[in-house]
PDB file of N, H, CA, C and O in Angstrom:
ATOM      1  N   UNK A   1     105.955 131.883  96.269  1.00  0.00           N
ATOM      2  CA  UNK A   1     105.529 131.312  97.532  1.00  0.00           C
ATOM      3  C   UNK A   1     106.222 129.958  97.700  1.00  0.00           C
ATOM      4  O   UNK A   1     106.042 129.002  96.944  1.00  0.00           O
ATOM      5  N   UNK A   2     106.999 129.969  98.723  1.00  0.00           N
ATOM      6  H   UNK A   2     107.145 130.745  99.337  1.00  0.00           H
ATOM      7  CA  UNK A   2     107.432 128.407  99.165  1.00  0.00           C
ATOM      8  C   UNK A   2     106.663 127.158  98.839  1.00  0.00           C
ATOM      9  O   UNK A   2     105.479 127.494  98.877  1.00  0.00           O
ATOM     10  N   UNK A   3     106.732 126.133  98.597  1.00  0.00           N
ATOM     11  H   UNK A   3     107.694 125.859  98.566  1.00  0.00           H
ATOM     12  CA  UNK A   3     106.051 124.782  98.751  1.00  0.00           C
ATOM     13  C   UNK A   3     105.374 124.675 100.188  1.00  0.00           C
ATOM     14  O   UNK A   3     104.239 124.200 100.191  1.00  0.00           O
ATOM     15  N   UNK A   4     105.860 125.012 101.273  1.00  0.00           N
ATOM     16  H   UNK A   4     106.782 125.398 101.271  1.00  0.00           H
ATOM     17  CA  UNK A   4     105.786 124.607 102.902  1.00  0.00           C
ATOM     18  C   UNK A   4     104.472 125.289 102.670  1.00  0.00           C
ATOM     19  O   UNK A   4     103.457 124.617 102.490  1.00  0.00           O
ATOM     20  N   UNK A   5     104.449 126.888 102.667  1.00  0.00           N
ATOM     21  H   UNK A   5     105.274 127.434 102.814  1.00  0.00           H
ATOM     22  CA  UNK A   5     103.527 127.504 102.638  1.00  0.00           C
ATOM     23  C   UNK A   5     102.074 127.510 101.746  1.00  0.00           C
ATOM     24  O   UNK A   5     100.954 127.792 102.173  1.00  0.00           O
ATOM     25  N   UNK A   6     102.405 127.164 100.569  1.00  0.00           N
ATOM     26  H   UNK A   6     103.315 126.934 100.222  1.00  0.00           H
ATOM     27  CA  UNK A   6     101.659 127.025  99.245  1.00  0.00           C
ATOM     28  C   UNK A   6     100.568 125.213  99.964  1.00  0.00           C
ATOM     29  O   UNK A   6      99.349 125.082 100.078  1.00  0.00           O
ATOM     30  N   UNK A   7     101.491 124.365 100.224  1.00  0.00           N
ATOM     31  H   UNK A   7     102.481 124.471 100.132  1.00  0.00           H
ATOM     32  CA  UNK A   7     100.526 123.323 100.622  1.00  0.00           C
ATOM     33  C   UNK A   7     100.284 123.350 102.346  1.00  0.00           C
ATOM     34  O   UNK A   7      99.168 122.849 102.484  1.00  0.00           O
ATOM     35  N   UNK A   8     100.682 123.614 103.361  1.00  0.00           N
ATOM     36  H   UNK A   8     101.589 124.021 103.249  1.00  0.00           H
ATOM     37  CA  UNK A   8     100.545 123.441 104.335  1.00  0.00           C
ATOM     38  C   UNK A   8      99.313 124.415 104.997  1.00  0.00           C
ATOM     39  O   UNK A   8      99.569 125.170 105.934  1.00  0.00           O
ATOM     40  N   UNK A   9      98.521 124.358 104.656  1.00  0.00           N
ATOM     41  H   UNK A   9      98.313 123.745 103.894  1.00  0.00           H
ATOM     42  CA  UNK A   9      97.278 124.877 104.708  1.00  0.00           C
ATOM     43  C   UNK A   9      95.932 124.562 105.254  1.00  0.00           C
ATOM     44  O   UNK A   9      94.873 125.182 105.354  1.00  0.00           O
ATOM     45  N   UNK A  10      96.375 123.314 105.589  1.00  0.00           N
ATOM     46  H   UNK A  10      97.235 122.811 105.508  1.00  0.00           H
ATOM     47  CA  UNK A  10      95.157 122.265 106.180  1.00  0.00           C
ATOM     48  C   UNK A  10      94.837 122.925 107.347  1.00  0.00           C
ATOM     49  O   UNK A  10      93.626 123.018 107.547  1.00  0.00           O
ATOM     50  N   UNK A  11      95.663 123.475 108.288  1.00  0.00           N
ATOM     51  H   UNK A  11      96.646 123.399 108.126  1.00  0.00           H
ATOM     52  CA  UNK A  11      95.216 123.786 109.432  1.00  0.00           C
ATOM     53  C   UNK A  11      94.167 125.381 109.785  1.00  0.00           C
ATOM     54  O   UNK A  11      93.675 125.871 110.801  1.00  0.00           O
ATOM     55  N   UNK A  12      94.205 125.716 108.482  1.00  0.00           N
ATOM     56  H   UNK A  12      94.604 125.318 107.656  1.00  0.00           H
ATOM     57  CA  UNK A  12      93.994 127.083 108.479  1.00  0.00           C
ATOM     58  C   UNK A  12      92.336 127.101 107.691  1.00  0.00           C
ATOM     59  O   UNK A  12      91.737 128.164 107.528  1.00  0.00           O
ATOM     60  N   UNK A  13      91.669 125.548 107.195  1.00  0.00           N
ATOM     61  H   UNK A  13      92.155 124.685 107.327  1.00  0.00           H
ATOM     62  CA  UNK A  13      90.902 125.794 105.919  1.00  0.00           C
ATOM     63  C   UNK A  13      90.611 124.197 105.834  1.00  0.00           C
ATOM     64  O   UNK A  13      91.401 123.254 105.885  1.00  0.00           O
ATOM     65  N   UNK A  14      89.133 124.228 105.679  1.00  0.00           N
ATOM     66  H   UNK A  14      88.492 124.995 105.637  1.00  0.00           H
ATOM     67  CA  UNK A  14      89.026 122.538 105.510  1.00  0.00           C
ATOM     68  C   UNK A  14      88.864 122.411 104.136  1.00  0.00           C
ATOM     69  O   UNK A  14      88.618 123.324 103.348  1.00  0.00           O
ATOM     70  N   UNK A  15      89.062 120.848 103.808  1.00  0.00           N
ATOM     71  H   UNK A  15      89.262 120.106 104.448  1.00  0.00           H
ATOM     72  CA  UNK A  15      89.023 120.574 102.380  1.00  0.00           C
ATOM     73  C   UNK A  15      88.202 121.047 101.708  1.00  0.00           C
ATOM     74  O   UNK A  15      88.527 121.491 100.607  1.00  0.00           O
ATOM     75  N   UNK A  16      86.572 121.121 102.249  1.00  0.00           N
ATOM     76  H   UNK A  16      86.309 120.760 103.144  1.00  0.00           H
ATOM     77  CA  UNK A  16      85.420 121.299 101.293  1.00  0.00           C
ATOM     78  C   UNK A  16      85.922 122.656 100.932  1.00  0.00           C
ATOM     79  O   UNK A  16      86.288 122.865  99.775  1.00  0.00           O
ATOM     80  N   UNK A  17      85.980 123.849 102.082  1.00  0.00           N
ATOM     81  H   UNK A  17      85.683 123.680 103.022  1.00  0.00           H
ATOM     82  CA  UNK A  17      86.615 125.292 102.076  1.00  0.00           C
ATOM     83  C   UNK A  17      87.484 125.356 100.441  1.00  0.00           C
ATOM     84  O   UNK A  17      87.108 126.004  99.464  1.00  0.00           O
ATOM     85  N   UNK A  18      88.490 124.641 100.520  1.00  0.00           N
ATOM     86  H   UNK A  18      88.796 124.115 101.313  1.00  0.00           H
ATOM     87  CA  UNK A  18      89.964 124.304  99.452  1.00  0.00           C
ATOM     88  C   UNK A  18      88.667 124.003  98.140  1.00  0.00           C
ATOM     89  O   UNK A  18      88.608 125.026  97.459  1.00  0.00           O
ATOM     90  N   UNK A  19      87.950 123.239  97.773  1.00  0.00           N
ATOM     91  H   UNK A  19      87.998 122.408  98.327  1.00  0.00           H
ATOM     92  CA  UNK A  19      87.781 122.419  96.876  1.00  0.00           C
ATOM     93  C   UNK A  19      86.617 124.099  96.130  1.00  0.00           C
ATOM     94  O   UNK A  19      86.717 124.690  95.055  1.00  0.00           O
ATOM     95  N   UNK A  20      85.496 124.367  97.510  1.00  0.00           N
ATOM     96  H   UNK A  20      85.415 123.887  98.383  1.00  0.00           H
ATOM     97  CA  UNK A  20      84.993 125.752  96.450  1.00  0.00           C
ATOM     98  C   UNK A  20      85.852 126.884  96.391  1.00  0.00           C
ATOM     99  O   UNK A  20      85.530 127.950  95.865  1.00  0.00           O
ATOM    100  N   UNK A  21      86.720 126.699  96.819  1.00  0.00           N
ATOM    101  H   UNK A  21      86.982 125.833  97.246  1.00  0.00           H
ATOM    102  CA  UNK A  21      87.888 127.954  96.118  1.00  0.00           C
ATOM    103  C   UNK A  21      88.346 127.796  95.173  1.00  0.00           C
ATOM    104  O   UNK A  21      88.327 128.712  94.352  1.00  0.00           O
ATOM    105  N   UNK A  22      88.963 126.559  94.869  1.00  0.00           N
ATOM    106  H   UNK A  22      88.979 125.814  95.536  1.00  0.00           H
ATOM    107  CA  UNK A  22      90.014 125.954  93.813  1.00  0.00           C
ATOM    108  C   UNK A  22      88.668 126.052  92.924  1.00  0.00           C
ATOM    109  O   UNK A  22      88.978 127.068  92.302  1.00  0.00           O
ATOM    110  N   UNK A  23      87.698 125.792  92.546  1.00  0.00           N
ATOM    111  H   UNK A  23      87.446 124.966  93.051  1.00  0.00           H
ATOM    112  CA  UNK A  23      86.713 125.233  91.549  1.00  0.00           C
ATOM    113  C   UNK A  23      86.279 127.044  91.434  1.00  0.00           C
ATOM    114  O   UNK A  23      86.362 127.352  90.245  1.00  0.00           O
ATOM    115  N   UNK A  24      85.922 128.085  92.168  1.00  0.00           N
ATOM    116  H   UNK A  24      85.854 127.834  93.133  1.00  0.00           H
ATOM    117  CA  UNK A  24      85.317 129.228  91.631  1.00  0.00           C
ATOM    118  C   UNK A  24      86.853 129.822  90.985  1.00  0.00           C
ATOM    119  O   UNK A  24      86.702 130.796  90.247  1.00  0.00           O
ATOM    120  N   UNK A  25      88.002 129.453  91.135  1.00  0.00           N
ATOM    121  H   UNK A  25      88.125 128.662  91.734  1.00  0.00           H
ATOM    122  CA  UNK A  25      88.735 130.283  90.472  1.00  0.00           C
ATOM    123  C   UNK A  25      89.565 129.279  89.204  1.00  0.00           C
ATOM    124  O   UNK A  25      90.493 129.825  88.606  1.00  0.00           O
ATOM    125  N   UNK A  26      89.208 127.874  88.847  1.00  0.00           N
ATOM    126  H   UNK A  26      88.454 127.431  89.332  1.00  0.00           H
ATOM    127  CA  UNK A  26      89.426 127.470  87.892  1.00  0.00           C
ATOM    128  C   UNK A  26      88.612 126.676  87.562  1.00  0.00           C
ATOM    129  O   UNK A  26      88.710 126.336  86.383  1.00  0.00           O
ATOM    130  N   UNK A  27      87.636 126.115  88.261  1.00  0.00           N
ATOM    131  H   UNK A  27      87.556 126.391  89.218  1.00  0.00           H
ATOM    132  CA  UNK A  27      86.954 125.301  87.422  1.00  0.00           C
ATOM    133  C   UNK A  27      87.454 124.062  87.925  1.00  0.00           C
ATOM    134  O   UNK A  27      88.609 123.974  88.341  1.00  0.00           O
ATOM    135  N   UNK A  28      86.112 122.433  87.907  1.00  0.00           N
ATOM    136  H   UNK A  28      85.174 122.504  87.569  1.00  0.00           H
ATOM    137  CA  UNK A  28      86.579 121.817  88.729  1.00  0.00           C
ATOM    138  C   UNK A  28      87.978 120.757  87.633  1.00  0.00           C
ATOM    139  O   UNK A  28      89.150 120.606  87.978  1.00  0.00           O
ATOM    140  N   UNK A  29      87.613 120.444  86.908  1.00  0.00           N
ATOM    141  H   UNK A  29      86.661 120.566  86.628  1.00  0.00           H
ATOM    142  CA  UNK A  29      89.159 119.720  86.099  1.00  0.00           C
ATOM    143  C   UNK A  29      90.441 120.054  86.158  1.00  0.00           C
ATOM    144  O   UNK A  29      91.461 119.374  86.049  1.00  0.00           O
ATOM    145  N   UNK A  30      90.239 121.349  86.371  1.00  0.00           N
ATOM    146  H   UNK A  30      89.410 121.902  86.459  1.00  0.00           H
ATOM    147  CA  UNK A  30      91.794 122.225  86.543  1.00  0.00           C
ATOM    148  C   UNK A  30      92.311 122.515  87.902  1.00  0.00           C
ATOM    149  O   UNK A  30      93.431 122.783  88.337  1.00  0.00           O
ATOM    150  N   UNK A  31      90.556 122.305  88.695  1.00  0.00           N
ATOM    151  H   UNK A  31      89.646 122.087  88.342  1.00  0.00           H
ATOM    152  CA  UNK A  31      91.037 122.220  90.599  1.00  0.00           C
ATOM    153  C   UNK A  31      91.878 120.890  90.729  1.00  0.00           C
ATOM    154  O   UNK A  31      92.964 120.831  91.306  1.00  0.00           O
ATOM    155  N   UNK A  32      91.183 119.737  90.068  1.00  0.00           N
ATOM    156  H   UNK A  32      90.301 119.785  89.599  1.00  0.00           H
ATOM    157  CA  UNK A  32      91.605 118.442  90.503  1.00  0.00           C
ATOM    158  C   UNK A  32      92.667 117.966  89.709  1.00  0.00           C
ATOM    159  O   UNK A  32      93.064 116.804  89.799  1.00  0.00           O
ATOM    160  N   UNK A  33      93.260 118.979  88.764  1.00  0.00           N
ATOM    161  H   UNK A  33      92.938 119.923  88.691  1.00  0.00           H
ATOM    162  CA  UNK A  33      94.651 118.362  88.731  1.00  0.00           C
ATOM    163  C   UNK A  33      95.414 119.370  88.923  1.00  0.00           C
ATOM    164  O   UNK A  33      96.375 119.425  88.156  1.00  0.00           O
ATOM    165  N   UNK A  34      95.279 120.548  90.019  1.00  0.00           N
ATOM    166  H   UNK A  34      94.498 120.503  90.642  1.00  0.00           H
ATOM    167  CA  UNK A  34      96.081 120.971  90.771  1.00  0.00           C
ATOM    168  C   UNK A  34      96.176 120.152  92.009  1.00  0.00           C
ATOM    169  O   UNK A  34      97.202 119.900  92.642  1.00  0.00           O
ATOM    170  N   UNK A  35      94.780 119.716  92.301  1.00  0.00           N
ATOM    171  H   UNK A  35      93.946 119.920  91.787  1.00  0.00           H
ATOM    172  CA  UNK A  35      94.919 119.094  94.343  1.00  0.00           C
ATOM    173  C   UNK A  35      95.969 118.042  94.067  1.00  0.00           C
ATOM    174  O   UNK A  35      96.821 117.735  94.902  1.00  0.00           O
ATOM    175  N   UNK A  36      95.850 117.345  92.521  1.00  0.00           N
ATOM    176  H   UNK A  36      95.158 117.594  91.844  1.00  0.00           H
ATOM    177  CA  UNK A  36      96.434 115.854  92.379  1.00  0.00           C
ATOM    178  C   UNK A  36      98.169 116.555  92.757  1.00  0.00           C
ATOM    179  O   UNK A  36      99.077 116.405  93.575  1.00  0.00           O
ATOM    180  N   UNK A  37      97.951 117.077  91.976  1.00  0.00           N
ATOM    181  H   UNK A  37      97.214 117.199  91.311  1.00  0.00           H
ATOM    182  CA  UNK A  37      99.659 118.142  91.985  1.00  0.00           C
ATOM    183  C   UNK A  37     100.164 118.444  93.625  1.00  0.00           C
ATOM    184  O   UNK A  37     101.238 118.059  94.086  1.00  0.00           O
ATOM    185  N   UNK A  38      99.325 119.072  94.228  1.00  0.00           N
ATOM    186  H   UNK A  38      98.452 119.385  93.853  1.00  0.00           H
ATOM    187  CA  UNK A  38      99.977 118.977  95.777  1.00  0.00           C
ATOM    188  C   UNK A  38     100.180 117.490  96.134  1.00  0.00           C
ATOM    189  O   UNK A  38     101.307 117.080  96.412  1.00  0.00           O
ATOM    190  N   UNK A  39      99.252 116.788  96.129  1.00  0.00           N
ATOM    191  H   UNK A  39      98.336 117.121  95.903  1.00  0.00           H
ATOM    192  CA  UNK A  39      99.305 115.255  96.922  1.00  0.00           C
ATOM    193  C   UNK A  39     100.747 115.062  96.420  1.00  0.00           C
ATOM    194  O   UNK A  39     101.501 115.209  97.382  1.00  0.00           O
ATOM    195  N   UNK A  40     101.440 114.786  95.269  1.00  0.00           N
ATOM    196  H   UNK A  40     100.828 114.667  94.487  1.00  0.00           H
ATOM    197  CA  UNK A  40     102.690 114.153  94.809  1.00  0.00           C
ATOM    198  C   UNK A  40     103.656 114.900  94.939  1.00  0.00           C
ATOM    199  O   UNK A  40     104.831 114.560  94.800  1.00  0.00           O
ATOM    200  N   UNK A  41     103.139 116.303  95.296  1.00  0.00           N
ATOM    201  H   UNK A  41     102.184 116.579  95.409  1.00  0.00           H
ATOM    202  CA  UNK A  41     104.381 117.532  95.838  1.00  0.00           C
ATOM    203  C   UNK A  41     104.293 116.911  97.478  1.00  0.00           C
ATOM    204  O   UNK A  41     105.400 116.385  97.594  1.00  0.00           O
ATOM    205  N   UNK A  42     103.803 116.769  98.358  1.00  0.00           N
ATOM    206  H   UNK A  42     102.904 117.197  98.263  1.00  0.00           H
ATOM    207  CA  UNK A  42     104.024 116.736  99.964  1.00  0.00           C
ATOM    208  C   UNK A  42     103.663 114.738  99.898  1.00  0.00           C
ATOM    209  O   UNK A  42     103.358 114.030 100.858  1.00  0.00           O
ATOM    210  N   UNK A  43     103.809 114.393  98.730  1.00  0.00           N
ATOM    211  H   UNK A  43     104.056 114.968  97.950  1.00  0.00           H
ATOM    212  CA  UNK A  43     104.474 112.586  99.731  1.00  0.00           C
ATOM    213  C   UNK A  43     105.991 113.061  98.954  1.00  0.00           C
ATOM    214  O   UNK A  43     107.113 112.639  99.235  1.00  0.00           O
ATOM    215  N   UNK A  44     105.739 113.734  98.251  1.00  0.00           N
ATOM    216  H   UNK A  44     104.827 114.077  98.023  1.00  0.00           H
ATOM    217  CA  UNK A  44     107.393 113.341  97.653  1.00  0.00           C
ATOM    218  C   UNK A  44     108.379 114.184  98.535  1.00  0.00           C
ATOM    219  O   UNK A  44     109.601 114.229  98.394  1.00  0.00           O
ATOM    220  N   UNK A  45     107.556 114.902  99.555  1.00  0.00           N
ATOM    221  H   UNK A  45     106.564 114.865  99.669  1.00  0.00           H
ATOM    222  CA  UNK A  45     108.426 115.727 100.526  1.00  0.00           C
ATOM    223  C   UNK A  45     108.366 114.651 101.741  1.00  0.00           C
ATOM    224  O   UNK A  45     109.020 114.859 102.762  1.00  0.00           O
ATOM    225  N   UNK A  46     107.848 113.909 101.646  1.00  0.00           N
ATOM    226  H   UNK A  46     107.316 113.741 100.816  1.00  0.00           H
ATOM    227  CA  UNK A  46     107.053 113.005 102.867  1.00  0.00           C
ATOM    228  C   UNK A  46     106.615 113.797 103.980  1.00  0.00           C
ATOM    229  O   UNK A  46     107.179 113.868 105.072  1.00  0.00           O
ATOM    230  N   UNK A  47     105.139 114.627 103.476  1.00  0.00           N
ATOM    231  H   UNK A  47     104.682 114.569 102.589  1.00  0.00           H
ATOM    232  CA  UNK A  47     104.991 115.430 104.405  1.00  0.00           C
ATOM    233  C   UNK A  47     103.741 115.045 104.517  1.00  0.00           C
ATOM    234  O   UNK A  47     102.839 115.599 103.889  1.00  0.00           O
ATOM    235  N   UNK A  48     103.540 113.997 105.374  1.00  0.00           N
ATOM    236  H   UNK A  48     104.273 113.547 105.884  1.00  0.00           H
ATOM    237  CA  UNK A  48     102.053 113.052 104.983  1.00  0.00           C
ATOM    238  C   UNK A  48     100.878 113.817 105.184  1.00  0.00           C
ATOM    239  O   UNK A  48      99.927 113.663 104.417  1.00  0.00           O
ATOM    240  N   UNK A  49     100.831 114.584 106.076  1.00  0.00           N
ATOM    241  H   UNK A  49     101.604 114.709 106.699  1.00  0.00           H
ATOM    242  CA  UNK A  49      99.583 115.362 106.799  1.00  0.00           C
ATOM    243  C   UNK A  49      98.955 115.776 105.877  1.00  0.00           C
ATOM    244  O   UNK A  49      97.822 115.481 105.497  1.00  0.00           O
ATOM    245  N   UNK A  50     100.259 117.036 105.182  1.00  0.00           N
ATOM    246  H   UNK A  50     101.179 117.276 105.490  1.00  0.00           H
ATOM    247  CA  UNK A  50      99.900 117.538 104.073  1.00  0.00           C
ATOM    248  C   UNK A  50      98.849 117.160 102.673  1.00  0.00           C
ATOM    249  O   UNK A  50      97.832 117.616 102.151  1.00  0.00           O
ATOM    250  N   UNK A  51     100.064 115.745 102.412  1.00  0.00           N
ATOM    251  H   UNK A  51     100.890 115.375 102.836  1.00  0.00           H
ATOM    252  CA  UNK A  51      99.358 114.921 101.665  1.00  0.00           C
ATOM    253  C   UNK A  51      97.938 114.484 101.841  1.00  0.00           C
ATOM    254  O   UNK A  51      97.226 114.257 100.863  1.00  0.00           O
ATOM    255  N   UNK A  52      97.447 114.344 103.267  1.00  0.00           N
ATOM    256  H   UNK A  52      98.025 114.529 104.062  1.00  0.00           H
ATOM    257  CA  UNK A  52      96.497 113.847 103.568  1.00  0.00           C
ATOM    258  C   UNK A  52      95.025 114.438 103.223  1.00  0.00           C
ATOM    259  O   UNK A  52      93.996 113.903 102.811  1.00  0.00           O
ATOM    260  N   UNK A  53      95.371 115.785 103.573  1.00  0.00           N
ATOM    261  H   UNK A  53      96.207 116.219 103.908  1.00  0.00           H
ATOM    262  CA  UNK A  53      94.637 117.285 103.152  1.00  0.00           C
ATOM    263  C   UNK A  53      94.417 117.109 102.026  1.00  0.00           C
ATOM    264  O   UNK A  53      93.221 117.372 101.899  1.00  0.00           O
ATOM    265  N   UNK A  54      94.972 116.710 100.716  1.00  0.00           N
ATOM    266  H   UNK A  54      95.944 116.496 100.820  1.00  0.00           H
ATOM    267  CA  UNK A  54      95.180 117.422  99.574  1.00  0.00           C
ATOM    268  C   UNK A  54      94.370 116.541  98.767  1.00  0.00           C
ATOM    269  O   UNK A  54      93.620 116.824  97.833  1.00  0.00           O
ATOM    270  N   UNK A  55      94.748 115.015  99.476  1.00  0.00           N
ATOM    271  H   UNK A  55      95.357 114.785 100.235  1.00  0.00           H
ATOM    272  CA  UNK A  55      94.136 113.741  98.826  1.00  0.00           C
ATOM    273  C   UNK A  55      92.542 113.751  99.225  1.00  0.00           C
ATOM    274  O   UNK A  55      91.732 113.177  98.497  1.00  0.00           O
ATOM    275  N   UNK A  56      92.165 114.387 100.334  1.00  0.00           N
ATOM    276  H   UNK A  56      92.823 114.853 100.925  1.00  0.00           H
ATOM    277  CA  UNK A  56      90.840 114.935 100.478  1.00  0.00           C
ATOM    278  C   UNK A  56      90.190 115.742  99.690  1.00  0.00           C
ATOM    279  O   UNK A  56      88.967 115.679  99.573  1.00  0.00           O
ATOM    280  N   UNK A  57      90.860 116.513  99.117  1.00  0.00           N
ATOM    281  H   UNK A  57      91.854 116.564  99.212  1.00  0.00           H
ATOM    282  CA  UNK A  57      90.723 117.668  98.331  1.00  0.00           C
ATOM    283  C   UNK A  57      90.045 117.116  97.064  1.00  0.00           C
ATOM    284  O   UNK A  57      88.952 117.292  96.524  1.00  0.00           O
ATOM    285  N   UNK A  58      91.410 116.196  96.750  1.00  0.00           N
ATOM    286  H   UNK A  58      92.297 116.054  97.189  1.00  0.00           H
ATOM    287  CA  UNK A  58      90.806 115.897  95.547  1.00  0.00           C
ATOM    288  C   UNK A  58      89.838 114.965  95.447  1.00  0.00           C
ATOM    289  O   UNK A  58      89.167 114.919  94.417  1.00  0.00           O
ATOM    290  N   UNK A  59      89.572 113.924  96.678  1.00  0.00           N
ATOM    291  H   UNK A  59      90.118 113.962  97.515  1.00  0.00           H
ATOM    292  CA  UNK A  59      88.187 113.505  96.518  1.00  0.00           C
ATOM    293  C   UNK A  59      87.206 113.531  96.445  1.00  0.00           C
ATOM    294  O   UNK A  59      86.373 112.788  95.926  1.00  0.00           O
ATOM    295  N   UNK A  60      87.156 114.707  97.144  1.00  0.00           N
ATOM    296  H   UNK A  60      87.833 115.311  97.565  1.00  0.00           H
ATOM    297  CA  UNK A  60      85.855 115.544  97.317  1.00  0.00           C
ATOM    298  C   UNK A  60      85.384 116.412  95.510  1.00  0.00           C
ATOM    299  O   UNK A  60      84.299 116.683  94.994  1.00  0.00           O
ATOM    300  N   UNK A  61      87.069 116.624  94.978  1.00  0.00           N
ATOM    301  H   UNK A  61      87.950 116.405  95.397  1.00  0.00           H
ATOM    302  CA  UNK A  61      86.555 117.312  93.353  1.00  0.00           C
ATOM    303  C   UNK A  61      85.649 115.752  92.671  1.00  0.00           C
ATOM    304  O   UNK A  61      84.589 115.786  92.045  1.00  0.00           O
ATOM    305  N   UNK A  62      86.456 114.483  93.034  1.00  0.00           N
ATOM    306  H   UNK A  62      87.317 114.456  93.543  1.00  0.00           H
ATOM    307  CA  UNK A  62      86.165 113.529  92.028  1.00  0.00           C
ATOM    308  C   UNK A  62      84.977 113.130  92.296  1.00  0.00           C
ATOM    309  O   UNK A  62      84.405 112.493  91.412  1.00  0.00           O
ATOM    310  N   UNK A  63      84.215 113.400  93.666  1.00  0.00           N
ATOM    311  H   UNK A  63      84.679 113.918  94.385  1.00  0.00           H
ATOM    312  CA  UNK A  63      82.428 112.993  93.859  1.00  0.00           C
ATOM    313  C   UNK A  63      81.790 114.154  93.008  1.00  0.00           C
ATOM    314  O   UNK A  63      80.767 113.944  92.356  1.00  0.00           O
ATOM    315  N   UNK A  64      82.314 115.193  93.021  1.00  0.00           N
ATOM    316  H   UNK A  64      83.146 115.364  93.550  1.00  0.00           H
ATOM    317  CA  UNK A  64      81.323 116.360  92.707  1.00  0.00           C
ATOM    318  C   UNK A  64      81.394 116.115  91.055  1.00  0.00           C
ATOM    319  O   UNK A  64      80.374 116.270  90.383  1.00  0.00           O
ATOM    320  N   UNK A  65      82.749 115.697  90.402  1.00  0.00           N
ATOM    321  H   UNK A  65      83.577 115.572  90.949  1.00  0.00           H
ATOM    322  CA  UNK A  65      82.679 114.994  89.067  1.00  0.00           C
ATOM    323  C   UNK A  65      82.040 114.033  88.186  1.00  0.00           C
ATOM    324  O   UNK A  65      81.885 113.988  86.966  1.00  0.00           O
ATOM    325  N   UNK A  66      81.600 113.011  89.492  1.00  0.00           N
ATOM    326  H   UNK A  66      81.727 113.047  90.484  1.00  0.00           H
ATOM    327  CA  UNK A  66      80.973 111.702  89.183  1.00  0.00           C
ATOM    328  C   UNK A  66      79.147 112.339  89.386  1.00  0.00           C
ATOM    329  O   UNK A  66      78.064 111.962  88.940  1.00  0.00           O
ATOM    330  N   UNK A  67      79.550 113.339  90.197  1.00  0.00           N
ATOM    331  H   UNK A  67      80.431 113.645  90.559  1.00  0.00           H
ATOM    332  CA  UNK A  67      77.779 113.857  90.186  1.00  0.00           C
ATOM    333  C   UNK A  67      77.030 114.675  89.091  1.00  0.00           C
ATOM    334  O   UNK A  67      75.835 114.877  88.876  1.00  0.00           O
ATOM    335  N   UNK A  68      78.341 115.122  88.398  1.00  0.00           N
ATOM    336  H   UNK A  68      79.312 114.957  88.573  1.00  0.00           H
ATOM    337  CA  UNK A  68      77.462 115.784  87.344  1.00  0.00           C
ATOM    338  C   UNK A  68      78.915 116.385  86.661  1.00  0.00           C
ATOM    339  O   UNK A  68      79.643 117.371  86.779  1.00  0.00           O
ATOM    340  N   UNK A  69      78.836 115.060  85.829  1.00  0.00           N
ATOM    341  H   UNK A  69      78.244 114.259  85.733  1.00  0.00           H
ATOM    342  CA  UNK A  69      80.538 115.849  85.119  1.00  0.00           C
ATOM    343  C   UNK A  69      80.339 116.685  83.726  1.00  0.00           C
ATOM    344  O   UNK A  69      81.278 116.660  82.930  1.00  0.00           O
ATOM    345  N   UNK A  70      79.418 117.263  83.466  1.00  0.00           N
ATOM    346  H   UNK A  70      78.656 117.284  84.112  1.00  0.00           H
ATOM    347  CA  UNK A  70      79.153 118.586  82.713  1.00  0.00           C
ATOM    348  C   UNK A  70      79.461 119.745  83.029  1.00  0.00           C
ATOM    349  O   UNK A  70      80.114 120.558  82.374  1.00  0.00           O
ATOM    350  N   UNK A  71      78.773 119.903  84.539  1.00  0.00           N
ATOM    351  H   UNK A  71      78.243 119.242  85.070  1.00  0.00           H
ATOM    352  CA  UNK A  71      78.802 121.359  85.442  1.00  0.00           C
ATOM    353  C   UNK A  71      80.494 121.820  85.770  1.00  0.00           C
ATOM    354  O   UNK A  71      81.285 121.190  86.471  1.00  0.00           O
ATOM    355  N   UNK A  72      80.638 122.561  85.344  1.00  0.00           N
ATOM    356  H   UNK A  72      79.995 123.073  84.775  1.00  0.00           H
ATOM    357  CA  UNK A  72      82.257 123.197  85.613  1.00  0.00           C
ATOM    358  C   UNK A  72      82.427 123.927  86.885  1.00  0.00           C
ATOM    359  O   UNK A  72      83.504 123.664  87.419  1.00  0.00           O
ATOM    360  N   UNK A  73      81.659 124.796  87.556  1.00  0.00           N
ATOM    361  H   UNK A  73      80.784 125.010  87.122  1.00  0.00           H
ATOM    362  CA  UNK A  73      81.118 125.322  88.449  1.00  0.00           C
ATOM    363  C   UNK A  73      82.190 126.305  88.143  1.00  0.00           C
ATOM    364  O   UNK A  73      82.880 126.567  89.128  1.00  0.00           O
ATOM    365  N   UNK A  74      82.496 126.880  87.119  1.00  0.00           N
ATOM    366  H   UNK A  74      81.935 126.667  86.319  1.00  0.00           H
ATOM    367  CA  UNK A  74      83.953 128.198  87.506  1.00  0.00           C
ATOM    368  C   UNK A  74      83.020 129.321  87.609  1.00  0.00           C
ATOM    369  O   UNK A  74      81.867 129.594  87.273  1.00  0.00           O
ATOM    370  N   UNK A  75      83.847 129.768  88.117  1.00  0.00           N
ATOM    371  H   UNK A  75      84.783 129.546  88.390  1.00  0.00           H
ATOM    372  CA  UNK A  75      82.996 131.802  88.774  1.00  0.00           C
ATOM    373  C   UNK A  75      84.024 132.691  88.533  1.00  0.00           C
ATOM    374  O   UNK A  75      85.092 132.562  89.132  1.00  0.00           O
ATOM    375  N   UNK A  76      83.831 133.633  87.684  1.00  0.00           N
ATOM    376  H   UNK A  76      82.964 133.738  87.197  1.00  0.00           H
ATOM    377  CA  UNK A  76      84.675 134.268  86.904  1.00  0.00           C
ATOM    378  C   UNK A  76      84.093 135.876  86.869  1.00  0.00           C
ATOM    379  O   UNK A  76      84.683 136.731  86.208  1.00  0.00           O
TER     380      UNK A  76
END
């Protein structure tokens, strides 16, 4: 899958949407250093929007971290 396609996704899916997907299919440590992974893939494209999405993404993993950083929430 392209980069364009793989991150440009914001318009299709809101962050919270992104964050319980990424977390039921890895778990949230491994969501949030994939979201971290897009953010530095789309500024380093300077594709800010993108970036913008992604940096949401992962904020939203790092509250749900600070709320209870035991719970993994993966669904398997």
């Amino acid at each position: 899958m392209a980069m364009r396609d793989d991150d440009d996704i914001s318009h299709e899916i809101s962050a919270s949407e992104m964050v319980d997907a990424l977390v039921r299919t890895c778990g949230r440590r491994l969501a949030r250093q994939k979201a971290h992974l897009h953010v530095l893939r789309c500024v380093e494209a300077r594709r800010t929007d993108e970036a913008a999405f992604w940096l949401a993404v992962r904020a939203l993993l790092d509250r749900r971290m600070e709320i209870d950083p035991e719970e993994t929430d993966r669904f398997h």
